[in-house]
C-alpha positions, 0 to 999 in steps of 0.5 A: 473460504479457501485460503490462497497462500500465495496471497499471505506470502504477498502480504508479509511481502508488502509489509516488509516493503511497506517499511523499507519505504518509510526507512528510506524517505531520505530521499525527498531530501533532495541530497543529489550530491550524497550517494546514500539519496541514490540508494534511497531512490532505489529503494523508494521505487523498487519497493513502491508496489507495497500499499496497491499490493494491499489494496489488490488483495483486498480487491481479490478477497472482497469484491466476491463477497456476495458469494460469502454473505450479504452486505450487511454482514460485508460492513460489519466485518469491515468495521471490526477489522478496519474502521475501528483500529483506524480510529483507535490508532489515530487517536494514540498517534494524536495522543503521542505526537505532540510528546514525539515533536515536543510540542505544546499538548492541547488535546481537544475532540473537535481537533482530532475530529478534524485531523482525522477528517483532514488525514493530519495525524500520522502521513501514513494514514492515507491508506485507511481512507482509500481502503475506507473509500473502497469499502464503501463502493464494494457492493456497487463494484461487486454487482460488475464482475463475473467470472464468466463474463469479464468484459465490464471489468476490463472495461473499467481497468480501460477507463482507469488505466488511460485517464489515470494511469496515462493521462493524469500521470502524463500531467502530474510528472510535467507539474501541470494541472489534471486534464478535466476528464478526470474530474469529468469521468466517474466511474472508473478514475476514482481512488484506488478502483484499478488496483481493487479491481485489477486484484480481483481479475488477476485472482482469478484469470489465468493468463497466457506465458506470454502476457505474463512474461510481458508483465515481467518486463514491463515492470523491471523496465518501469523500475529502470523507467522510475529511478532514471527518471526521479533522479534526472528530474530531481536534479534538474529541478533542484527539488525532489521528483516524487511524482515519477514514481506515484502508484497512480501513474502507467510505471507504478501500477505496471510495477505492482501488478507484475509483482502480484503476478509473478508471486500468484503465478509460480506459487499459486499451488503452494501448499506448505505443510501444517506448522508453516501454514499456521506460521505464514498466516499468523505473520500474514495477520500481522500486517494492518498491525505493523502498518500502524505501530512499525513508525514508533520503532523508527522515530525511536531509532533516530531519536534515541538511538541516533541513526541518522536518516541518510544513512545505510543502516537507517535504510537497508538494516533497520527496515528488517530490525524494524519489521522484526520487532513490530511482528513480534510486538503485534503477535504477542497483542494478538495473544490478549483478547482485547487488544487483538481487535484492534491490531 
């Protein structure tokens, strides 16, 4: 299988993102008087692109698999690689939250059975269940594209982008209930289908300079669009705007396409030489692992170490401490042989 190293660049890219988020959630706190909510604001939008970036490659890397191997094999690997780190990690949180919030311990397999099924273990977490979901329509989805005749995928990233991306955007931003269509219209408005699918198209479609530049603008402006609007809402409703900036809405998903993009497109004929190949794909690999442990250095940080959430070093220096840490700690477990299956 070639190995896109645009695409590894990206990955290490989203991860680094991905923890930036997660440093900067001072801003549902709704602190529309502390400068510090604005900068977490900014960080909170300008990074929102991290998990449809994931969810893009895994479009771009497996919605071909029938040209690799059958289905079986498909669902296999997918097990190995995903479902049984999902579940082996949600149990070790299960295990370490009640120890984190100091609460009572009262382990029970039927309430992690439930947790699980209900995403009540660790937050983050919801991204296994659209990978999971994606997984799972992969070889419906893969019987639709074809690199010669793409006209059923824009199709269906049609579908997505107006009853997704407009209309049920259109809806969550004013507060209101989802248009009926939505729940009407099944193939195509579901999930993370656009972002799997616009992975794939984008993989392997070369676009006009002019489309591409069109992106470029489009997402710095979705950016400006997202942060003016998160704050202007945030206060005058008097409580957090996160809607504006969903990765399902028009701004968030043209966000992250033009990332996915610009990276694809300017280093799409990288190829570094031998020692920092096997350094970027070792990082790369890193990823799934730092998304499930990255939490524990956080919650260390403002317990034990007292770095209070609103502040700038919560938000722009521990993110990349952090982040440094977690890679460390996942290749040293990629080094047993046990454990590297399941980080």
């Amino acid at each position: 299988m070639k190995r896109y190293y645009y695409m590894d660049l990206l990955t290490i890219l989203a991860t680094i993102a991905v923890v930036f988020l997660h440093s900067s959630e001072y801003a549902f706190s709704n602190q529309t008087n502390d400068p510090h909510w604005f900068v977490a604001v900014i960080i909170q939008v300008t990074f929102i692109w991290a998990v449809p970036i994931f969810f893009m490659m895994s479009g771009a890397h497996l919605l071909d698999y029938r040209e690799r191997y059958d289905t079986p094999t498909f669902f296999k690997k997918r097990i190995s690689k995903v479902f049984i780190p999902f579940i082996f990690w949600s149990l070790i949180w299960y295990v370490v939250n009640p120890l984190i919030q100091h609460e009572p311990i009262n382990y029970h397999i039927g309430q992690f059975i439930n947790a699980v099924m209900h995403d009540s273990i660790q937050p983050i977490f919801w991204f296994f269940y659209f990978i999971i979901g994606f997984y799972i329509s992969a070889p419906l989805l893969s019987k639709i594209i074809n690199k010669n005749d793409k006209s059923l995928v824009l199709y269906l990233l049609t579908v997505n982008m107006v009853f997704v991306n407009l209309l049920s955007y259109y809806y969550e931003v004013r507060l209101q209930d989802d248009n009926m269509f939505l729940h009407g219209v099944q193939i195509g408005a579901a999930g993370g289908i656009g972002f799997f699918v616009v992975g794939w198209y984008l993989k392997n479609t070369i676009l006009p300079i002019w489309v591409r530049r069109v992106l470029y603008v489009a997402a710095l402006l979705s950016i400006v669009i997202m942060v003016s609007l998160t704050i202007y809402l945030s206060v005058k409703r008097g409580k957090f705007a996160r809607e504006v900036y969903d990765i399902w809405g028009l701004f968030g998903f043209m966000l992250s396409i033009g990332v996915f993009e610009f990276v694809k497109s300017h280093l799409s004929t990288y190829r570094p030489g031998l020692k920092v190949q096997l350094l970027t794909k070792k990082i790369a690999n890193t990823s799934l692992g730092v998304y499930v442990v990255h939490e524990f250095f956080i919650y260390f940080a403002e317990r034990k170490l007292h770095i209070g959430d609103g502040s700038l070093k919560h938000m722009i220096v521990l993110p990349v401490i952090v982040w440094v840490i977690s890679t460390l700690a996942i290749l040293i477990m990629h080094q047993i042989p046990l454990v590297k299956k399941i980080v």
